[in-house]
TORVOTOR-600505 format. One record per atom (N, C-alpha, C): y, z, x; residue in one letter. Coordinates in steps of 0.05 Angstrom, whole numbers, plus 32768, in hexadecimal, padded with zeros to 4 digits. Atoms other than C-alpha are relative to their C-alpha. Layout:
N
YZXA/...
***
This chain:
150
7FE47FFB8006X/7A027B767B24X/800E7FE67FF9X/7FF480218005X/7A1A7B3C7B00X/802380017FECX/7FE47FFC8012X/7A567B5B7ADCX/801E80028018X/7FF180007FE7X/7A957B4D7B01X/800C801E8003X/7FEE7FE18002X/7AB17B857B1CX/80147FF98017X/7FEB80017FF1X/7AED7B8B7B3FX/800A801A8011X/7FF27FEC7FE8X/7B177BB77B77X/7FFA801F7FEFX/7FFB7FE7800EX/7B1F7BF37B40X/7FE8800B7FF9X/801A8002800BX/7AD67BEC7B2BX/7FEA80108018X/80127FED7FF0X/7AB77C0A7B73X/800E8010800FX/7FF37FDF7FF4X/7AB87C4F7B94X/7FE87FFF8023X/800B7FF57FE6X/7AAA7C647BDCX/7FE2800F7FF9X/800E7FF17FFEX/7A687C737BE8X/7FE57FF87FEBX/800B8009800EX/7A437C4A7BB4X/7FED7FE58014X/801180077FF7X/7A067C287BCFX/7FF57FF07FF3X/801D8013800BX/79D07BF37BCAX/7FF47FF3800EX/801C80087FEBX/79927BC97BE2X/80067FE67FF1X/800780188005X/798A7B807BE0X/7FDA7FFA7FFBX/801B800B8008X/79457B5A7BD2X/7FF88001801CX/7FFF80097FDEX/79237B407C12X/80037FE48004X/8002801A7FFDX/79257B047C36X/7FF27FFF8013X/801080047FECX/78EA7AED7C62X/80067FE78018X/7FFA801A7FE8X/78FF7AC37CA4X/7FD97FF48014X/801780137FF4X/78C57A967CB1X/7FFA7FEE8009X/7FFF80157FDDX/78B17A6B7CF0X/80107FF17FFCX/7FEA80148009X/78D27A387CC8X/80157FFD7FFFX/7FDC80057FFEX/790D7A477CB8X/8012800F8016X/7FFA7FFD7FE6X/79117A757CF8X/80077FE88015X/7FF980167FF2X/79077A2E7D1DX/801A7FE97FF9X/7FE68022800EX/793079FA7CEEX/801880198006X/7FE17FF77FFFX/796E7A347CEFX/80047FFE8022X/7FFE80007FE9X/79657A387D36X/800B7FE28013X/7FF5800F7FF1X/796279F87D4AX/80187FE98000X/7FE9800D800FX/79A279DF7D1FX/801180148014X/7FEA7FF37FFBX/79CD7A257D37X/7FFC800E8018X/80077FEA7FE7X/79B07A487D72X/7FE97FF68016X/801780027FF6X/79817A1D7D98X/7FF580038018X/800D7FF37FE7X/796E7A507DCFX/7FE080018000X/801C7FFA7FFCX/792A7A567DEBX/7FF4801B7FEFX/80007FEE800EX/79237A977DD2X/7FF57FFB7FDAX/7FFC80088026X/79287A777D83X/7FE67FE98002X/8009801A7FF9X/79077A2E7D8EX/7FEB7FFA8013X/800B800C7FE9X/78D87A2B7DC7X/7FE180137FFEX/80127FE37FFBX/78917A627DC2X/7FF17FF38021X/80067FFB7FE9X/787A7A4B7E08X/80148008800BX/7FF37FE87FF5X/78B77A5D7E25X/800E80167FFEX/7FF87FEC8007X/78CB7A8E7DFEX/7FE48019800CX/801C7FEE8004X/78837AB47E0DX/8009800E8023X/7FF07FF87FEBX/78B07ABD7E54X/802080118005X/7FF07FF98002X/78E87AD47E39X/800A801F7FF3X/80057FE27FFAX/79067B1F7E2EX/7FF580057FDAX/80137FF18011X/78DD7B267DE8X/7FEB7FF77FF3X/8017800D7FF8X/789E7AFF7E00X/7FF97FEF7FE9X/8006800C8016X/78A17ADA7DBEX/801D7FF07FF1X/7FE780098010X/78D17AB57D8DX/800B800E7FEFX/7FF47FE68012X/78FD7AE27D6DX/80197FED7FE2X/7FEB8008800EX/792F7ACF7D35X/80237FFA800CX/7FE980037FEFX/79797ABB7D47X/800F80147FEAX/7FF27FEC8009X/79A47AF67D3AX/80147FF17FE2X/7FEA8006801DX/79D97AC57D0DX/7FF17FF17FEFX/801180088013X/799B7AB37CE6X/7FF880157FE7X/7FFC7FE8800FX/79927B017CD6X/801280017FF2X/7FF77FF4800FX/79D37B087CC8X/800A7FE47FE4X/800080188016X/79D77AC27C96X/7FEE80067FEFX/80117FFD801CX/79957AE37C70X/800780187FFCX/7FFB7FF58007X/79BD7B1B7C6AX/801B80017FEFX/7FEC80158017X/79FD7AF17C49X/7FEE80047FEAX/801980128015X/79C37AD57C1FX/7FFD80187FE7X/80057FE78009X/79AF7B177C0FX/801A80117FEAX/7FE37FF38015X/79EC7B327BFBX/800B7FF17FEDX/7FFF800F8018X/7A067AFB7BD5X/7FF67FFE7FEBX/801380098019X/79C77AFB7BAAX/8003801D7FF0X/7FFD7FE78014X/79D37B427B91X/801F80087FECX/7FE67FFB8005X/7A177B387B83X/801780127FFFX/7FF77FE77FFBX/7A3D7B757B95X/801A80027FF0X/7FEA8002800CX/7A7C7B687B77X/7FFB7FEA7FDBX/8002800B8013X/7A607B447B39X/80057FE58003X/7FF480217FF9X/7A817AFD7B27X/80157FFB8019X/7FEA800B7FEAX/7AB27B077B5FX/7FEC7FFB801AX/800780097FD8X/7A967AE47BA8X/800880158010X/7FFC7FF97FF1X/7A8D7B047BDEX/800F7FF68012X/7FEE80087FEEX/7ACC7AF87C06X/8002800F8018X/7FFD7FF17FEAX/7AC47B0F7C4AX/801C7FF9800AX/7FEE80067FEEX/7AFF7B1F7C73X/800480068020X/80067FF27FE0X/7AE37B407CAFX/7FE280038006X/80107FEF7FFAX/7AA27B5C7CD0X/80088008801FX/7FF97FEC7FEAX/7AAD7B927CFFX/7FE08016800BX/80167FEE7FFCX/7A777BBE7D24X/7FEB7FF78001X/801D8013800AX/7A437B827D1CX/7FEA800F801EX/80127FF67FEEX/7A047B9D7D48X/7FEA7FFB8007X/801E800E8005X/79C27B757D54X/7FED8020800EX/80127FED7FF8X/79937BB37D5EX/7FDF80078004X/802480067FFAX/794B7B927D5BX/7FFD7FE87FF8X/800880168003X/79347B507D5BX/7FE780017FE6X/801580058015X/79117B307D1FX/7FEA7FEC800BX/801580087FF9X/78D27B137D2CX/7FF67FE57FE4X/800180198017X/78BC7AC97D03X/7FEB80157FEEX/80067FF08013X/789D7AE57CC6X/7FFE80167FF2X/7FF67FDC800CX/78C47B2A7CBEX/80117FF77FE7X/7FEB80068014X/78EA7B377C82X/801180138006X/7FF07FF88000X/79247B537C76X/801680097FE5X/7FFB80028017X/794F7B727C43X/80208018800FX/7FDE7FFE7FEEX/79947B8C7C49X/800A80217FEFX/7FFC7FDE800CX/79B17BDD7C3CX/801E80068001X/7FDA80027FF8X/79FC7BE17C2CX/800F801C7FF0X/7FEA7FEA8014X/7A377C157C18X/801A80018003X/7FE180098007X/7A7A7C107C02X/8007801E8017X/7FF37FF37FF6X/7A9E7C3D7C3AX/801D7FFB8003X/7FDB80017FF7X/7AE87C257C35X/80097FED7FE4X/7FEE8001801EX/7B137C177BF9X/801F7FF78016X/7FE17FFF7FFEX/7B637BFF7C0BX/80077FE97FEDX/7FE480168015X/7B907BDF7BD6X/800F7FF28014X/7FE6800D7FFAX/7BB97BAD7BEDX/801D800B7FF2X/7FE780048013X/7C057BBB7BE1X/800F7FEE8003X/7FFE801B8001X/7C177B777BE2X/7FFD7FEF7FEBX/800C801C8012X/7BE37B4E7BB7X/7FEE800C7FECX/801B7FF48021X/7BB07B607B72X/7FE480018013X/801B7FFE7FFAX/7B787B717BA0X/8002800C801AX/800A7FE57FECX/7B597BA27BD3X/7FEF7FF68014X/801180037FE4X/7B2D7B9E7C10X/7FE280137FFEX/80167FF57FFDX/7AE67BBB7C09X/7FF08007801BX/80137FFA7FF6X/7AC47BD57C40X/7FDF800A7FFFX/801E7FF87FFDX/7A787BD47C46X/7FEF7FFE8017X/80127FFB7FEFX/7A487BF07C74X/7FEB7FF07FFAX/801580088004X/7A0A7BC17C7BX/7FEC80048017X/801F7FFF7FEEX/79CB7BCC7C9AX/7FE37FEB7FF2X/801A80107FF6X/79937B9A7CA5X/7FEB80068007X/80167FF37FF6X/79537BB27CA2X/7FE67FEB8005X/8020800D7FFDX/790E7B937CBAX/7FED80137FE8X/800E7FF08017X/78E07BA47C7DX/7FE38005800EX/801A80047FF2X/789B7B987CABX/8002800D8015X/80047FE57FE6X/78AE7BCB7CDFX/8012801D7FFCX/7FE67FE78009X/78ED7BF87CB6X/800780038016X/7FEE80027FE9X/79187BE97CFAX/801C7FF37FF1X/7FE3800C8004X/79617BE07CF7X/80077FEA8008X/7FFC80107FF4X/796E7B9C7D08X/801D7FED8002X/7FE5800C7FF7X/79B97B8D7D01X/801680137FEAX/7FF17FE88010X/79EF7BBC7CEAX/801F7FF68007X/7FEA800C7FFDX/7A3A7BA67CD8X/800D800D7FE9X/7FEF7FFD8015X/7A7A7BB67CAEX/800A7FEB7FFEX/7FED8018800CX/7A957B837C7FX/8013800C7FF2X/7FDF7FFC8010X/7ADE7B7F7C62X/7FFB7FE97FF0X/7FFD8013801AX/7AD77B617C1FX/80197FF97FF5X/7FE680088015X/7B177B417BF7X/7FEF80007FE4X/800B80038015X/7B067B577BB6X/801A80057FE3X/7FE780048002X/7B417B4A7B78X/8008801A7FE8X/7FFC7FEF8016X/7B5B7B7F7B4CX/80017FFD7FE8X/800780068020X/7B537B857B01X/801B7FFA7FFBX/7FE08002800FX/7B9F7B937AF6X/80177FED801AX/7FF080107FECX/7BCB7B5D7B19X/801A80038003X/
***
Protein backbone atom coordinates (compact mmCIF):
# COMPACT_ATOMS: atom_id res chain seq x y z
CA UNK A 1 0.00 0.00 0.00
CA UNK A 2 2.08 2.74 -1.09
CA UNK A 3 -0.58 5.17 -2.28
CA UNK A 4 -1.38 7.71 0.38
CA UNK A 5 -4.50 7.34 1.63
CA UNK A 6 -6.15 9.34 4.01
CA UNK A 7 -9.05 9.50 6.92
CA UNK A 8 -11.89 9.33 4.01
CA UNK A 9 -9.99 6.58 2.15
CA UNK A 10 -10.66 3.64 5.07
CA UNK A 11 -13.80 1.78 6.19
CA UNK A 12 -14.48 -0.30 9.35
CA UNK A 13 -13.70 -3.61 9.02
CA UNK A 14 -11.04 -3.62 6.37
CA UNK A 15 -8.19 -5.91 7.14
CA UNK A 16 -4.60 -7.09 6.58
CA UNK A 17 -1.37 -9.18 7.24
CA UNK A 18 2.08 -7.98 7.54
CA UNK A 19 5.33 -10.00 6.27
CA UNK A 20 7.23 -11.74 9.09
CA UNK A 21 9.86 -10.93 11.24
CA UNK A 22 12.15 -13.57 12.79
CA UNK A 23 13.57 -12.67 16.47
CA UNK A 24 16.82 -14.42 16.68
CA UNK A 25 19.20 -15.25 19.76
CA UNK A 26 20.77 -12.20 18.58
CA UNK A 27 18.81 -9.74 18.42
CA UNK A 28 16.59 -11.43 21.25
CA UNK A 29 20.01 -10.85 23.38
CA UNK A 30 21.45 -7.38 21.92
CA UNK A 31 17.51 -5.89 22.34
CA UNK A 32 17.46 -7.34 25.62
CA UNK A 33 20.40 -6.39 26.96
CA UNK A 34 20.17 -2.54 25.85
CA UNK A 35 16.04 -2.48 27.06
CA UNK A 36 15.11 -5.27 29.32
CA UNK A 37 18.02 -6.92 30.86
CA UNK A 38 16.12 -9.60 32.95
CA UNK A 39 17.35 -13.03 33.44
CA UNK A 40 14.57 -14.36 31.73
CA UNK A 41 15.94 -12.37 28.17
CA UNK A 42 19.95 -12.40 28.79
CA UNK A 43 21.08 -15.15 30.99
CA UNK A 44 20.19 -19.33 29.53
CA UNK A 45 21.71 -20.80 32.74
CA UNK A 46 19.53 -18.94 34.78
CA UNK A 47 16.90 -18.58 32.84
CA UNK A 48 16.79 -22.70 32.45
CA UNK A 49 15.33 -21.91 36.36
CA UNK A 50 13.10 -19.62 35.58
CA UNK A 51 9.08 -19.73 34.92
CA UNK A 52 9.72 -20.69 31.02
CA UNK A 53 12.85 -22.92 31.66
CA UNK A 54 14.44 -21.10 28.75
CA UNK A 55 15.09 -17.56 27.20
CA UNK A 56 12.13 -16.19 25.94
CA UNK A 57 11.90 -12.85 23.98
CA UNK A 58 11.13 -9.49 25.84
CA UNK A 59 7.54 -8.68 25.35
CA UNK A 60 8.64 -4.75 24.14
CA UNK A 61 10.79 -6.53 21.67
CA UNK A 62 7.50 -8.36 20.28
CA UNK A 63 5.76 -5.46 20.33
CA UNK A 64 8.84 -3.15 18.41
CA UNK A 65 8.81 -6.16 15.60
CA UNK A 66 5.42 -5.53 15.44
CA UNK A 67 5.94 -1.43 14.91
CA UNK A 68 8.49 -2.75 12.37
CA UNK A 69 5.96 -4.84 10.91
CA UNK A 70 3.43 -2.44 10.51
CA UNK A 71 5.34 0.35 9.34
CA UNK A 72 6.74 -1.83 6.54
CA UNK A 73 3.30 -2.45 5.01
CA UNK A 74 2.28 0.93 5.21
CA UNK A 75 -1.30 1.04 6.16
CA UNK A 76 -2.10 4.41 5.58
CA UNK A 77 0.14 4.82 2.49
CA UNK A 78 2.63 7.99 2.45
CA UNK A 79 1.07 9.13 5.70
CA UNK A 80 3.23 7.67 9.08
CA UNK A 81 1.95 5.87 11.36
CA UNK A 82 1.08 8.29 14.14
CA UNK A 83 0.20 6.54 17.15
CA UNK A 84 -1.82 8.18 19.75
CA UNK A 85 -2.70 5.44 22.08
CA UNK A 86 -2.57 1.60 22.71
CA UNK A 87 -5.25 0.30 24.72
CA UNK A 88 -6.05 -3.46 25.59
CA UNK A 89 -2.20 -4.34 24.96
CA UNK A 90 -2.06 -8.27 26.11
CA UNK A 91 1.21 -10.42 26.14
CA UNK A 92 -0.59 -13.90 25.68
CA UNK A 93 2.51 -16.27 24.87
CA UNK A 94 5.95 -15.86 25.01
CA UNK A 95 8.18 -15.89 21.91
CA UNK A 96 10.88 -18.18 21.96
CA UNK A 97 14.69 -17.02 20.19
CA UNK A 98 14.18 -18.10 16.72
CA UNK A 99 10.23 -17.76 16.34
CA UNK A 100 8.83 -15.56 13.83
CA UNK A 101 6.30 -13.48 13.78
CA UNK A 102 3.96 -11.58 11.68
CA UNK A 103 1.29 -9.25 12.62
CA UNK A 104 -3.01 -9.50 11.81
CA UNK A 105 -4.80 -6.15 11.94
CA UNK A 106 -8.43 -4.42 11.36
CA UNK A 107 -9.70 -1.09 11.14
CA UNK A 108 -12.52 -1.24 13.99
CA UNK A 109 -13.04 2.51 14.80
CA UNK A 110 -13.33 5.51 12.53
CA UNK A 111 -14.05 9.21 14.50
CA UNK A 112 -13.58 12.57 12.68
CA UNK A 113 -12.23 15.03 14.64
CA UNK A 114 -14.52 18.24 14.89
CA UNK A 115 -11.88 20.42 15.56
CA UNK A 116 -8.85 19.61 13.17
CA UNK A 117 -8.52 17.98 9.09
CA UNK A 118 -8.06 14.56 10.50
CA UNK A 119 -9.62 11.50 12.27
CA UNK A 120 -8.51 8.85 14.73
CA UNK A 121 -8.24 5.25 13.34
CA UNK A 122 -8.66 2.49 15.39
CA UNK A 123 -6.96 -0.86 14.79
CA UNK A 124 -7.17 -4.14 16.22
CA UNK A 125 -3.72 -5.95 16.08
CA UNK A 126 -2.83 -9.33 16.78
CA UNK A 127 0.67 -10.84 16.96
CA UNK A 128 0.98 -14.05 15.89
CA UNK A 129 3.86 -16.75 16.37
CA UNK A 130 4.14 -18.25 12.79
CA UNK A 131 6.18 -21.59 14.25
CA UNK A 132 3.46 -22.54 16.66
CA UNK A 133 0.06 -20.23 15.14
CA UNK A 134 -0.25 -19.01 19.04
CA UNK A 135 -1.43 -15.59 19.83
CA UNK A 136 1.30 -13.83 21.24
CA UNK A 137 0.33 -10.19 21.89
CA UNK A 138 -2.95 -8.52 21.15
CA UNK A 139 -3.59 -4.58 21.35
CA UNK A 140 -5.73 -1.54 19.98
CA UNK A 141 -4.00 1.29 18.39
CA UNK A 142 -5.42 4.96 17.92
CA UNK A 143 -3.88 6.22 14.79
CA UNK A 144 -3.80 10.20 13.85
CA UNK A 145 -4.43 9.90 10.37
CA UNK A 146 -5.07 13.55 8.17
CA UNK A 147 -8.01 14.20 6.06
CA UNK A 148 -8.09 14.74 2.29
CA UNK A 149 -10.37 17.86 2.62
CA UNK A 150 -8.92 20.41 5.18
Amino acid sequence: MTKTRYFEDLTIGEKFETETYTLTAEKVHEFASEYDPQFIHVNEDEAKDGPFGTIIASGWQTLSATMRLMALIKPFGQNPLIGMRIDDLKFAAPVYPGESVTVKGEIVELTKSRTTPRGYVGILLNTVNLDTGKLVATQKWTCLVPCREN
